[in-house]
FINU-615555 format. One record per residue (C-alpha): residue number from 1; residue in one letter; y, z, x negated. Coordinates in steps of 0.1 Angstrom, whole numbers. Layout:
BEGIN
PT   nr  rest      Y      Z      X
PT  NUM     a      Y      Z      X
...
//
This chain:
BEGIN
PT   nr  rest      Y      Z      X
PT    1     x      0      0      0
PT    2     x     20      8    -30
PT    3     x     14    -22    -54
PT    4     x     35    -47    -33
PT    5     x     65    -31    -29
PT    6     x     95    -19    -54
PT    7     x     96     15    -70
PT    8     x    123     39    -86
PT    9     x    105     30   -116
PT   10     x    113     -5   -121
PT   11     x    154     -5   -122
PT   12     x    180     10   -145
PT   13     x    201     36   -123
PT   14     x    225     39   -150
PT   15     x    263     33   -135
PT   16     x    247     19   -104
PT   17     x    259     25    -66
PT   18     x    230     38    -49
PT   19     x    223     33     -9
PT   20     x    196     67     -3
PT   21     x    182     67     35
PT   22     x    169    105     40
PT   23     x    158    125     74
PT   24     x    173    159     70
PT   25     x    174    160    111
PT   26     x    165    194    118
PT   27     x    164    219    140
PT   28     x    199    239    150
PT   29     x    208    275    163
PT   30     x    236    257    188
PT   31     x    257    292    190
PT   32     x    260    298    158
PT   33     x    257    257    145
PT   34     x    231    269    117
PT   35     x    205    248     99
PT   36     x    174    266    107
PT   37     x    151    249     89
PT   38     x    151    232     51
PT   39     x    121    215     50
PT   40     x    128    184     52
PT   41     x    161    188     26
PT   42     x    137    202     -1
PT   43     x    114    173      6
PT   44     x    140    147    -11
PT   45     x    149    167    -37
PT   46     x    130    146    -64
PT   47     x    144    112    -55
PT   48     x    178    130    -54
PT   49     x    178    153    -87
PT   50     x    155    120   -102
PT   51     x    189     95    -94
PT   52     x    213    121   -104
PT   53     x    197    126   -137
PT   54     x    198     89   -144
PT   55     x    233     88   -140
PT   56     x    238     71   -105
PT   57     x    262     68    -76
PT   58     x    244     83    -47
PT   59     x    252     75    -13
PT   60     x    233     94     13
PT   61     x    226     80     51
PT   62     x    210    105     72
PT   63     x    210    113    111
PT   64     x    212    146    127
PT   65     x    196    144    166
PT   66     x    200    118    190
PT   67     x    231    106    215
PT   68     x    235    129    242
PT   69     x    211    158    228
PT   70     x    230    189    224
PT   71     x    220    189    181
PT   72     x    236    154    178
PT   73     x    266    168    158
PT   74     x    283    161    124
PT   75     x    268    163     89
PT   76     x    292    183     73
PT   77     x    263    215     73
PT   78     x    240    194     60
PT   79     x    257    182     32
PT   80     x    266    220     21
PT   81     x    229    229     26
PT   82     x    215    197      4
PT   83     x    242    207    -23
PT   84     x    224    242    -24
PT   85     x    188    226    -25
PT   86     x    197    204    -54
PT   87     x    221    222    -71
PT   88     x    244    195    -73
PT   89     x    277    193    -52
PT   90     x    270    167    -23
PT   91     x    308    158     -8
PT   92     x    307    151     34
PT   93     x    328    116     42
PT   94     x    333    118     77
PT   95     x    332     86     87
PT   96     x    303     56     78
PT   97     x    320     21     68
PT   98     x    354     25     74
PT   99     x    379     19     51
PT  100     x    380     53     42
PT  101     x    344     55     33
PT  102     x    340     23     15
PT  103     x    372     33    -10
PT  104     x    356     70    -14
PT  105     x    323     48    -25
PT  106     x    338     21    -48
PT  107     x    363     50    -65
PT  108     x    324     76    -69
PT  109     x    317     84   -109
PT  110     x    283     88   -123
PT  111     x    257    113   -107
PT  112     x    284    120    -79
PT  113     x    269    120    -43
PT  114     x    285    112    -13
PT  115     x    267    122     24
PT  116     x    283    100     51
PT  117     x    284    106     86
PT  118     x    257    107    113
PT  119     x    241     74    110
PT  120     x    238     72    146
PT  121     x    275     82    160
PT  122     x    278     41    151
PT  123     x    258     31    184
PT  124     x    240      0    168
PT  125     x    217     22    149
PT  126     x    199     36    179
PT  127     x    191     -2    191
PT  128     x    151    -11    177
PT  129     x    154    -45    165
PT  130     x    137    -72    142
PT  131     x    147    -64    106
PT  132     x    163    -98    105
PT  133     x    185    -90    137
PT  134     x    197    -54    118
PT  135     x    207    -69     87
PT  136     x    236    -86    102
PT  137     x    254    -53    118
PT  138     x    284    -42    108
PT  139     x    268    -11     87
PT  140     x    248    -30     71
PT  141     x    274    -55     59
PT  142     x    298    -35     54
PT  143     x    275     -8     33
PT  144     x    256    -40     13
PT  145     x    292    -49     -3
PT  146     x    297    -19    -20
PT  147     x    266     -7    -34
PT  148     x    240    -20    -56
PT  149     x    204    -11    -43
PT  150     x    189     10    -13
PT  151     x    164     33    -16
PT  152     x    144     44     16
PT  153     x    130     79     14
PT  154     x    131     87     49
PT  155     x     95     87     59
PT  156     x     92    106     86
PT  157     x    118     71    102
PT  158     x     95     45     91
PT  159     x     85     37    124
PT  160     x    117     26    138
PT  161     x    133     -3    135
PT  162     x    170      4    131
PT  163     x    199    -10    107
PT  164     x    197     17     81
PT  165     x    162     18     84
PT  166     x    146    -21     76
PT  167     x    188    -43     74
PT  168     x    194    -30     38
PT  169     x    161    -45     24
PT  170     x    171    -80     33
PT  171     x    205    -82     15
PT  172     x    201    -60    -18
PT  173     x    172    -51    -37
PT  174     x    157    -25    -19
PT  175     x    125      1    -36
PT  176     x    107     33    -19
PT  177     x    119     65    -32
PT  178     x     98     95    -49
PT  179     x     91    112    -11
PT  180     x     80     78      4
PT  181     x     60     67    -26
PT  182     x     40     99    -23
PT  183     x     37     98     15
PT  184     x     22     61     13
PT  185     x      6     71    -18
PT  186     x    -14     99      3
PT  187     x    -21     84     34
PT  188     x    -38     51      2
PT  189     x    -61     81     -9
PT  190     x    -74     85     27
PT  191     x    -82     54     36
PT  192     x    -95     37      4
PT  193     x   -127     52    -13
PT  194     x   -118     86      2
PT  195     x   -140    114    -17
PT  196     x   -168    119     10
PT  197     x   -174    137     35
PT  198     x   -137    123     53
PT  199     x   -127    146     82
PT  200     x    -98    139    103
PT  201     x    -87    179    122
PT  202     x    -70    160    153
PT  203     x    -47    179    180
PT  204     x    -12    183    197
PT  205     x     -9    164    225
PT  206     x     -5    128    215
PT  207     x    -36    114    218
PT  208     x    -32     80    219
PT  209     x    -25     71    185
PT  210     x    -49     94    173
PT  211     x    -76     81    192
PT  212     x    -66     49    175
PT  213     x    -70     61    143
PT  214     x   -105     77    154
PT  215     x   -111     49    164
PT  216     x   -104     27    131
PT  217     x   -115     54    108
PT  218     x   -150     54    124
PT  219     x   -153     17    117
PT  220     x   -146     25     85
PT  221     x   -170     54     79
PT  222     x   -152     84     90
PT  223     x   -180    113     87
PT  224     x   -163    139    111
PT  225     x   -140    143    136
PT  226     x   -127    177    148
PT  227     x   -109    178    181
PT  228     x    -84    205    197
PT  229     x    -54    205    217
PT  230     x    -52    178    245
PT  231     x    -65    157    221
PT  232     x    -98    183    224
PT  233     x    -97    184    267
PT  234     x    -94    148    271
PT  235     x   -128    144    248
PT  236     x   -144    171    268
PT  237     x   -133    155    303
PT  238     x   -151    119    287
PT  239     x   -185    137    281
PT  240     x   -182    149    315
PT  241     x   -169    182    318
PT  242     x   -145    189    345
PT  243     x   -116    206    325
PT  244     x    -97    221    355
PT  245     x    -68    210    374
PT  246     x    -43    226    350
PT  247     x    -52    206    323
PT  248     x    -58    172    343
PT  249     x    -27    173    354
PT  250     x    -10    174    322
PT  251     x    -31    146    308
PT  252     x    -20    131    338
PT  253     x     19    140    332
PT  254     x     15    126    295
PT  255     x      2     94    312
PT  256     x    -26     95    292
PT  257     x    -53     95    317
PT  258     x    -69     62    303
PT  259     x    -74     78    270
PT  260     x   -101     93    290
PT  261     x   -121     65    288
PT  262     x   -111     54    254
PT  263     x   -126     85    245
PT  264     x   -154     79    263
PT  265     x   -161     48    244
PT  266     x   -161     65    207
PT  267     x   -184     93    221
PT  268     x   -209     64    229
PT  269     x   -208     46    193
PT  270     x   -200     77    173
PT  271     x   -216    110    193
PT  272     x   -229    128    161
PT  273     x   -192    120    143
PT  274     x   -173    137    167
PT  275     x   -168    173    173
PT  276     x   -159    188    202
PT  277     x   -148    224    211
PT  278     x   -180    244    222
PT  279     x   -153    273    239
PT  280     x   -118    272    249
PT  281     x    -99    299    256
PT  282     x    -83    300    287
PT  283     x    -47    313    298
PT  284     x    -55    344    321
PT  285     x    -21    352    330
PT  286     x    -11    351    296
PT  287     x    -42    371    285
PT  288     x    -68    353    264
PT  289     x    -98    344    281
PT  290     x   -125    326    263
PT  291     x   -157    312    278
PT  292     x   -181    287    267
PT  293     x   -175    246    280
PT  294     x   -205    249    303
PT  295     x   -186    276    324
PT  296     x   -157    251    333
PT  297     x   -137    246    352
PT  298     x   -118    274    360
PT  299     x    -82    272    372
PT  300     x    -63    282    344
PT  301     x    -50    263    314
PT  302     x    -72    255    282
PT  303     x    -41    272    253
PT  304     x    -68    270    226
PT  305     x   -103    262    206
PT  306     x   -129    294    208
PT  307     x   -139    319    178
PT  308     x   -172    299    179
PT  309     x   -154    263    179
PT  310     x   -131    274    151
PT  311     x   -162    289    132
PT  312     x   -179    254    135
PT  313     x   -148    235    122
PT  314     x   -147    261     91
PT  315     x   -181    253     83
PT  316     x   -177    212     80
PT  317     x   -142    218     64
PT  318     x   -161    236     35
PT  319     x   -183    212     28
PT  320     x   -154    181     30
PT  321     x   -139    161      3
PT  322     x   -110    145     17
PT  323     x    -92    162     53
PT  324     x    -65    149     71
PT  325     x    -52    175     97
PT  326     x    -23    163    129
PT  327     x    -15    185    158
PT  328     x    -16    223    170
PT  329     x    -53    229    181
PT  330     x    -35    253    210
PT  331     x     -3    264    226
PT  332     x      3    275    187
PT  333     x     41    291    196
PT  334     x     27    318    217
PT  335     x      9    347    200
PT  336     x    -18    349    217
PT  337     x    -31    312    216
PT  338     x    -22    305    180
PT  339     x    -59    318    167
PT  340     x    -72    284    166
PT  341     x    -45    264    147
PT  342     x    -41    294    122
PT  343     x    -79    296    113
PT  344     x    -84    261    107
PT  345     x    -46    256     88
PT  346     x    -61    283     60
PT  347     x    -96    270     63
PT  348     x    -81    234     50
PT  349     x    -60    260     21
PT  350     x    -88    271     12
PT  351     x   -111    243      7
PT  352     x   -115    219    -22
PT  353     x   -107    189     -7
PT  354     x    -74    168     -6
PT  355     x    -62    175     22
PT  356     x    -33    160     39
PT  357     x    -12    174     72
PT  358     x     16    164     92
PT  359     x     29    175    125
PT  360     x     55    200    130
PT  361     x     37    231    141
PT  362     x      5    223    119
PT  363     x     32    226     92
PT  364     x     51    257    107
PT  365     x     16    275    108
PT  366     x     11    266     69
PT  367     x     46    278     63
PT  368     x     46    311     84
PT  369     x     13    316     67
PT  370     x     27    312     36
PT  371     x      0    291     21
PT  372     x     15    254     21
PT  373     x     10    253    -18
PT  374     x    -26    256    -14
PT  375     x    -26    222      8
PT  376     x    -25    189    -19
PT  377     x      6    173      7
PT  378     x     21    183     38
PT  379     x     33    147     54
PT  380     x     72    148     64
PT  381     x     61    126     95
PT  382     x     36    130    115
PT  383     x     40    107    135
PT  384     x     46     79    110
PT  385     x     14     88     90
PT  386     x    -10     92    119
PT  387     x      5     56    129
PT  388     x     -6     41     92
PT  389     x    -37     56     99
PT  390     x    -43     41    133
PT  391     x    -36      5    116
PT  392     x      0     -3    127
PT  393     x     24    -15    106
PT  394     x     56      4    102
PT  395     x     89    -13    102
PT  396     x    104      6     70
PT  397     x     75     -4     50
PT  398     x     69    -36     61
PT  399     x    108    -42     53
PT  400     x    101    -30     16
PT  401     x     74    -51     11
PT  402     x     98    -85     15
PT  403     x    119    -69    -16
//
């Protein structure tokens, strides 16, 4: 995935203007307007410290929530907050291509950074278009003139298809940065000559896509498959348990009632491959309830895996070479339903394998555990690496590949 596309290793920073495309969208505390969370700051810190070293002019495009969400709001914080991370000042410009910005850009010295304005206050960026389309906006004109290359590190965007995601590639030599090389680099290890046994851990509640990628990576020789979450009920409603009303009707709310029967379909090719929760444990009233499968349905919502499930997911995750993890196995933000996800997390810790997760509360339970070191990479998209996985192509890397 790597070898046909442009690294930070093959240009000369030295002197030259910079383009970086980062996600540092995060979550806020809206009373106070505080960053409550640096994850995804510390995660560019290489490409950052890397360019700044090298003697650069860094010019940072990031976004911070979406039009009419109560966090879509300046990035003045987040400039202050990278600055800390990096140690390295990081000046705000609040605006994105005026004139303002483009004469603070052409007048930047050496291993200065600049951090312009919410990408999307400029309303082209939240349209998905063709890359070919995107490379004619005005920020991407505007930007192109005045800088020398773009770097896209934002991995956790490469889905979408937006201006400052795939435009820059098409007018200026364009290469991945050190967080995006390592994502794609991970997501390479997984999916060519693995170290055996492969297990994906698959949860959360979007199934579709990783049904997909169950799908592909038993083609491919995927030896285990370890379901939870809604991922987990919609499996157990294909081999023919009825799950409860509860727990239909959410499927049903997600529209993802015809996963049902995609499901269905891999349990008839791939049975002994894919492993289902044995008990559940059930939300009593917010007690925890667990029974075994066979004693469904009941009423009440499935909120997580069993003690017995989780101690059957321990014992393959031992024995695995290579794990790939996505999605909460349970309702992991309430106490007590969080068993599940927190078992397995530290089970994957623990083992030898290289292990890979993604998903935000897969990656808050590492972090509240305090045992994300002990995982080989925690995936700054979930979303965009469970979508590799399941075979789609995504727009940012697909846009890097024509540099």
């Amino acid at each position: 995935m790597l070898t046909d596309m442009k690294t930070m290793d093959d240009f000369d920073f030295s002197g030259k203007t910079v383009l970086v495309r980062i996600d540092i969208n995060t979550p806020i505390d809206l009373k106070r307007g505080e960053l409550l969370d640096d994850r995804r700051f510390r995660s560019h810190r290489n490409t950052l410290t890397e360019l700044v070293e090298k003697g650069a002019k860094i010019v940072i495009l990031a976004h911070q929530g979406r039009p009419g969400d109560s966090d879509f709001t300046t990035m003045e914080k987040h400039a202050e907050r990278l600055g800390e991370i990096i140690n390295h000042p990081v000046e705000y410009v609040d605006s994105i291509f005026s004139s303002y910005a483009l004469k603070k850009i052409e007048d930047m010295e050496n291993s200065s950074i600049l951090l312009l304005e919410n990408v999307r206050f400029y309303s082209e960026e939240v349209l998905e278009r063709p890359s070919d389309a995107q490379a004619k906006t005005f920020l991407v004109q505007k930007l192109s003139k005045v800088v020398d290359y773009y770097i896209d590190d934002a991995f956790a965007t490469a889905h979408r298809s937006q201006p400052s995601i795939v435009g820059f590639p098409l007018v200026i030599p364009s290469l991945a940065g050190r967080l995006m090389e390592k994502e794609l680099g991970s997501i390479d290890r997984i999916t060519k000559n693995p170290k055996k046994p492969l297990a994906f851990v698959l949860g959360g509640t979007k199934a579709d896509d990783s049904l997909r990628a169950s799908r592909l990576a038993l083609e491919n020789g995927m030896d285990y498959i370890l379901t939870g979450g809604v991922v987990g009920n919609i499996f157990l409603a294909a081999k023919g348990y009825r799950i409860g009303d509860p727990n239909i009707e959410f499927i049903r709310g997600k529209k993802m009632v015809e996963q049902i029967d995609v499901a269905k379909e891999l349990l008839d090719k791939y049975v002994d491959k894919i492993v289902l929760p044995v008990d559940v444990a059930l939300d009593n009233h917010g007690e925890r309830t667990e029974i075994p499968v066979s004693e469904l349905p009941q009423n009440l919502r499935i909120s997580d895996i069993g003690h017995q499930t989780v101690e059957n997911f321990k014992r393959i995750i031992a024995k695995c070479g290579t794990l790939y993890a996505k999605g909460a196995l349970g309702i992991f933000e309430e106490k007590n339903f969080a068993y599940g996800t927190e078992e397995v997390v530290k089970a994957i810790a623990a083992s030898k394998a290289f292990s890979v997760i993604g998903g935000g509360h897969l990656v808050a339970s590492a972090r509240k555990l305090d045992i994300e070191d002990k995982i080989t990479h925690i995936s700054s998209g979930g979303g965009a690496s469970i979508s590799l996985l399941a075979g789609y192509k995504l727009p940012a890397v697909e846009a890097l590949r024509q540099r």
